[in-house]
N, C-alpha and C positions, 0 to 999 in steps of 0.2 A: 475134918474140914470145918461143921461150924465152930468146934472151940477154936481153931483157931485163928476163924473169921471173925468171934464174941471177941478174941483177949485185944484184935487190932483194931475194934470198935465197929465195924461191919457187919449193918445189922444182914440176918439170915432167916430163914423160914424152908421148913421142910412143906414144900406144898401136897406130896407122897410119900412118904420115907420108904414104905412096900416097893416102890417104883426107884428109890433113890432120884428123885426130882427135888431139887432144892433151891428155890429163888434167893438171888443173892443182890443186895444193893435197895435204894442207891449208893451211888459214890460218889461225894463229890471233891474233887480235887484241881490242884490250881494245872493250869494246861502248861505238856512239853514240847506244843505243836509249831514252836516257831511265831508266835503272836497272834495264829488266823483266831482263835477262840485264848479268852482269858481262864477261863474254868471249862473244865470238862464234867460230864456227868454220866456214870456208865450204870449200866442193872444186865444181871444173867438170870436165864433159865435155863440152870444145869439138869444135868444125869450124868452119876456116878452108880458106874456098874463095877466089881468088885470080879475077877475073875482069880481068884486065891490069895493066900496071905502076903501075896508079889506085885499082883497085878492088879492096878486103879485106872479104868478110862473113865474119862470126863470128855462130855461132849453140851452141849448146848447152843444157844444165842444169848448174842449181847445184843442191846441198845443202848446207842451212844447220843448225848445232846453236847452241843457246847456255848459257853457262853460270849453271843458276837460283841463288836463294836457297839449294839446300839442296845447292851444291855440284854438282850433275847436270847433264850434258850432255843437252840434251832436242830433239828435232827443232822445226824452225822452220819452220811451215807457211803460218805469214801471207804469204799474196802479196803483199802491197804492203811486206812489212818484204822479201822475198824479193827481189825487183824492186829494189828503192833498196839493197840489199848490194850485186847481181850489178849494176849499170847501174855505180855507183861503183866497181867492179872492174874493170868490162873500159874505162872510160874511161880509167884509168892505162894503157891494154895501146899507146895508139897515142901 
């Protein structure tokens, strides 16, 4: 996962690798939310647990900011805008 978080420019940091904890982001990218925010800006605090040469869970939190109308980066609390970020993120990760 960090190579190939490094090759799409995302920066990474293993803040445990023993623990498989690995902070990911920022991100910043232009927003698909319909106008409410012009940019979005996301960060994760994964864990990647390994259960065989099959099996990869990934579990974590995101934080989400976006950028409003008056130029301001404001937190993003809507879970379901939260959810459809973070599932669209970690889908690219496999």
């Amino acid at each position: 996962i960090p190579i190939k978080l490094k090759s799409r420019g995302i920066p990474s940091e293993w803040t445990d690798k023993d623990q498989g904890a690995l902070s990911v982001g920022p991100i910043t990218e232009k927003s698909k939310l319909n106008g409410v925010y012009s940019m979005i800006r996301h960060e994760y605090e994964l864990r990647i647990t390994c259960g065989g040469e099959l099996s990869t869970s990934i579990t974590g939190n995101a934080t989400l900011e976006g950028l409003n109308a008056d130029s301001k980066w404001v937190p993003i609390t809507d879970m379901l805008i939260v959810e459809k970020v973070a599932l669209e993120f970690l889908r690219t990760l496999h």
